[in-house]
C-alpha positions as CSV (number, residue, x, y, z in Angstrom):
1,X,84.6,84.8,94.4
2,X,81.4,82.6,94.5
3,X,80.3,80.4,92.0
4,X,76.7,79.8,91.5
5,X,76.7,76.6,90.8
6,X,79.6,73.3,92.1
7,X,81.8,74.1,88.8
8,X,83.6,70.7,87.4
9,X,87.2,72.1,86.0
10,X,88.7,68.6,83.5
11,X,92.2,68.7,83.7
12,X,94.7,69.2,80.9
13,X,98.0,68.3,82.0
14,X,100.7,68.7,79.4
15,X,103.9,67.5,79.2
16,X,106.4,67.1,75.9
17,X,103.8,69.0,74.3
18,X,101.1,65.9,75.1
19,X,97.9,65.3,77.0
20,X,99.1,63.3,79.9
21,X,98.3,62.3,83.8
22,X,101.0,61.6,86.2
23,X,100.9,59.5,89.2
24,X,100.9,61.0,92.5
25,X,103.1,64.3,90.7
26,X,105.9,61.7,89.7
27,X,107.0,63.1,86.0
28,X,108.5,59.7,85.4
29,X,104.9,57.9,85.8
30,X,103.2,59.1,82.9
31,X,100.4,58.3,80.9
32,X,99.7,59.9,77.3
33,X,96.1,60.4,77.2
34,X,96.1,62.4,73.4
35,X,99.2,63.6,71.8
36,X,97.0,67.2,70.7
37,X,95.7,68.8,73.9
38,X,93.9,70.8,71.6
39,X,91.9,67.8,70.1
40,X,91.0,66.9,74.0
41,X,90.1,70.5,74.9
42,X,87.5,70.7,71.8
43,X,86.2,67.3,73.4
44,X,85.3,68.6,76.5
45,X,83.6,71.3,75.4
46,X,81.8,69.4,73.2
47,X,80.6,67.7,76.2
48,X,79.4,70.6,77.8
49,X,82.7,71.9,79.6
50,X,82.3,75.4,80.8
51,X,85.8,75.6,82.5
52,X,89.2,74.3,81.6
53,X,92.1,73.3,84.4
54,X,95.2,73.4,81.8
55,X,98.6,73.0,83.2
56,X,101.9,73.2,82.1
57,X,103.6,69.9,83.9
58,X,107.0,70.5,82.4
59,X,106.8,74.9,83.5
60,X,105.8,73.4,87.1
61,X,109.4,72.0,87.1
62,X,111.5,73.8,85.2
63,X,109.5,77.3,86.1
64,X,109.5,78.7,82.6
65,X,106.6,78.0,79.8
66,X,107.8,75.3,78.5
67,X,104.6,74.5,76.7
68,X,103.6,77.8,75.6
69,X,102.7,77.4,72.3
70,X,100.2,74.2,72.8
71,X,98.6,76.5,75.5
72,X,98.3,79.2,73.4
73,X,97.0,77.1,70.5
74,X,94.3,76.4,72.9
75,X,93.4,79.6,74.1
76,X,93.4,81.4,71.0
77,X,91.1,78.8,69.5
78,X,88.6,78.1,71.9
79,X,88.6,81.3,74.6
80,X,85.5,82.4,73.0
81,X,83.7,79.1,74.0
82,X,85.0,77.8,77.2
83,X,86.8,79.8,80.8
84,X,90.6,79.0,80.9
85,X,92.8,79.0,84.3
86,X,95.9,77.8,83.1
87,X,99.0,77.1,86.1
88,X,102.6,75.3,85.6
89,X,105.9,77.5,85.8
90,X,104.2,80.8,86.5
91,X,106.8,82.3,88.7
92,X,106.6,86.6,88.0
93,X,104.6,89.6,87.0
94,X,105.2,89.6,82.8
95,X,104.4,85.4,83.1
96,X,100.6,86.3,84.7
97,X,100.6,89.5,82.5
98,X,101.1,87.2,78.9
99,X,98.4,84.6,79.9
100,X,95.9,87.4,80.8
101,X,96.5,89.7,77.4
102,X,96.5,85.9,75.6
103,X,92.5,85.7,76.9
104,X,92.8,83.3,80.4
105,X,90.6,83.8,82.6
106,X,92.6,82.8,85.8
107,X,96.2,82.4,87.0
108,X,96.9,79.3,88.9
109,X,100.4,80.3,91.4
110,X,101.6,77.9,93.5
111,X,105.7,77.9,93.8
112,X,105.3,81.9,93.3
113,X,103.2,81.5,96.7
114,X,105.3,80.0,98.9
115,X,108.4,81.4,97.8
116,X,107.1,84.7,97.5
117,X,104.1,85.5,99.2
118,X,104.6,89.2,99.4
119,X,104.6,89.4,95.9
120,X,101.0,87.9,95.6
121,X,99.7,90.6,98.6
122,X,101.3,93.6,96.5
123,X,99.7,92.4,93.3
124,X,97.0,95.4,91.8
125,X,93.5,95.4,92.6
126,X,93.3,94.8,89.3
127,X,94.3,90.8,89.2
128,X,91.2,90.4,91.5
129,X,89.1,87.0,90.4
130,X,92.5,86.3,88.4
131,X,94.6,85.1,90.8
132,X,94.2,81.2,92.5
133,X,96.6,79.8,94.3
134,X,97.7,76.6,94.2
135,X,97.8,74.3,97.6
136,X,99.8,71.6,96.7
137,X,99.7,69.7,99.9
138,X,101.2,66.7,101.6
139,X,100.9,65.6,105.2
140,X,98.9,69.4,105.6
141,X,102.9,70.8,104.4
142,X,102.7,73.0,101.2
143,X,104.4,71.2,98.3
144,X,106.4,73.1,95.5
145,X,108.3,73.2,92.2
146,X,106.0,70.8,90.5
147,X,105.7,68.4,93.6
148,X,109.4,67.9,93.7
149,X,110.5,70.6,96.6
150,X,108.5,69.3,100.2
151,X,108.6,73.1,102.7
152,X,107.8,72.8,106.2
153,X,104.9,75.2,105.3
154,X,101.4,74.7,107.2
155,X,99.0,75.0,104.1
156,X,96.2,76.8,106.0
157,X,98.8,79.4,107.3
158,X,100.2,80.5,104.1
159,X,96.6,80.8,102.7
160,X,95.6,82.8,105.4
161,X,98.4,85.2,105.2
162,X,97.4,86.4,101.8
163,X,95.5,89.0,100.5
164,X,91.8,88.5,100.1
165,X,91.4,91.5,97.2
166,X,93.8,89.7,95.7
167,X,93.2,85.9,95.5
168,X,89.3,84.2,94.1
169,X,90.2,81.3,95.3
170,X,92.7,77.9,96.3
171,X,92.7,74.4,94.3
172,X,92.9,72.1,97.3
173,X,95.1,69.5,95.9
174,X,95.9,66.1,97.9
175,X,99.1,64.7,96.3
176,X,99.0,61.1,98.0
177,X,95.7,60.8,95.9
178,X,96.4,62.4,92.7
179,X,96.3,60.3,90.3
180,X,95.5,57.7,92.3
181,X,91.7,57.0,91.6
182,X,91.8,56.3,95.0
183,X,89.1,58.6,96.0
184,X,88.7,61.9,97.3
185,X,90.3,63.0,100.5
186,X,86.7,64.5,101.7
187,X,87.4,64.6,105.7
188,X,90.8,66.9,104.7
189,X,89.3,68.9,102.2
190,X,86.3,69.7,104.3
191,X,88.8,70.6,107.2
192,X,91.1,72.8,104.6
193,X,87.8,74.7,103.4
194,X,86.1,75.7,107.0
195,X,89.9,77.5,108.0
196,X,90.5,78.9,104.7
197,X,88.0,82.5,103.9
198,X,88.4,81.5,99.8
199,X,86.5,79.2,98.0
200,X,87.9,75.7,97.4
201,X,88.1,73.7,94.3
202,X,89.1,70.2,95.5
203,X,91.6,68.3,93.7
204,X,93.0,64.7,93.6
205,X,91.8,61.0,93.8
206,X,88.5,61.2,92.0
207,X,87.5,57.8,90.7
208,X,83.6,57.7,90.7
209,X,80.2,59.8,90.0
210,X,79.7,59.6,94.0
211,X,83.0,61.0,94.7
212,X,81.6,64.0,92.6
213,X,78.2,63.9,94.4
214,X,79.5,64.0,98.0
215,X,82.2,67.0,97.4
216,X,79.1,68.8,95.6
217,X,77.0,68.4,98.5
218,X,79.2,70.2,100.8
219,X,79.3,73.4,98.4
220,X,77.7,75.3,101.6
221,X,80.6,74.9,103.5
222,X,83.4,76.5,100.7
223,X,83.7,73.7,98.2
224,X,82.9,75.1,95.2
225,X,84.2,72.5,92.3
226,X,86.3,69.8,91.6
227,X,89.5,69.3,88.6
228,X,88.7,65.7,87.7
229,X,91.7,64.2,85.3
230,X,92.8,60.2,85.0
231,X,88.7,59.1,85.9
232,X,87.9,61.1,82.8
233,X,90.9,59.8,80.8
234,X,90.1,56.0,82.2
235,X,86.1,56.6,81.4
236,X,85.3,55.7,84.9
237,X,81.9,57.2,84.3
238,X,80.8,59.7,81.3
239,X,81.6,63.5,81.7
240,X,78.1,64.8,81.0
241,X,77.1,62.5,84.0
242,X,79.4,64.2,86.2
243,X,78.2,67.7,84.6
244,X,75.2,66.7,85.5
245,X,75.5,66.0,89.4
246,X,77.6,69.2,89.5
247,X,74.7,71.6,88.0
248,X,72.4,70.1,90.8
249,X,73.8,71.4,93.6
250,X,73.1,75.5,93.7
251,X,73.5,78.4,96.4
């Protein structure tokens, strides 16, 4: 799948039924951004959000929906104005079935993945451009279970092994920056993207307009967008600003 423009995805984490951003993927280090993620969804699109990166923080852990029914408060109010790919405890065929029939666009599996990745390569041609995986990765090591579970999985391998007809594309995330505003890992992401045949959206320690700007500018060589969370939350520069950089940069 390639986008035709560098696509900015603002995060929706939820947790406890809240709006909230974690530090590095610890559950314990929290911060409640708006206690009605459907109040912070209508924001972003009123700021000129064409995607949505909602996940379920407390599924991620647990692997079942915990926060289904703020999810699909969201979805069944707003699917007609924004794109949806929702992730977060997604581990089997009738979890991706309900959040398709409910109107999302794409599936985010990570855990499912690792653990299983013969599932995703047997999935129907149908779930083409609805599947994304998840690369939750430390140290180059895929990451599971909400962060909490650390395999001995080389990232770009498991990606690799999977079925293109399958999979649209892989969230690049870089868990000793999420969170963090410590600024994007661009040298790893870069590297992750050249060995990888899917598109990348990167993920993790965005903190500024020009950490934006210099992802964007490698869209030519597979990054294709960026999930931007705790900068937003923090108002470390405006949203339509970082629309704005992200529309500029074109096939």
């Amino acid at each position: 799948m390639k986008n035709k423009c560098f696509t900015l995805y603002p995060a929706i984490d939820i947790k406890d039924g809240k709006c909230v951003r974690l530090l590095f993927g610890e559950m314990e280090k929290e911060t409640v951004y708006n206690n009605n993620p459907l109040d912070q969804a209508m924001w972003f699109i009123d700021q000129g959000a064409e995607w949505l990166h909602i996940v379920d923080l407390d599924g991620a852990v647990t692997g079942k929906n915990v926060n289904k029914r703020v999810i699909l408060k969201i979805l069944n109010k707003l699917q007609e104005n924004v794109k949806i790919q929702i992730g977060g405890g997604i581990r089997n065929i009738d979890d991706i079935n309900f959040w398709i029939e409910n109107s999302a666009n794409r599936i985010i599996l990570g855990t499912l993945a690792l653990e299983n990745p013969t599932f995703i390569n047997q999935l129907d041609k149908k779930y083409f451009k609805k599947i994304i995986i998840g690369a939750d990765v430390r140290n180059g090591k895929i990451a599971s279970h909400g962060w909490k579970k650390q395999s001995d999985v080389i990232a770009v391998e498991l990606i690799n092994s999977l079925n293109s007809s399958i999979v649209s594309s892989v969230i690049y995330t870089d868990i000793s920056k999420d969170g963090s505003l410590q600024g994007v890992s661009l040298d790893q992401t870069l590297s992750f993207a050249k060995q990888i045949q899917y598109p990348v959206i990167a993920s993790g320690g965005v903190s500024s307009l020009n950490d934006i700007s210099r992802l964007a500018k490698k869209f030519s060589n597979g990054i294709q967008g960026v999930i931007i969370g705790r900068a937003l939350y923090d108002k470390k520069f405006a949203f339509v600003d970082a629309l704005k950089i992200c529309k500029e940069v074109k096939i």
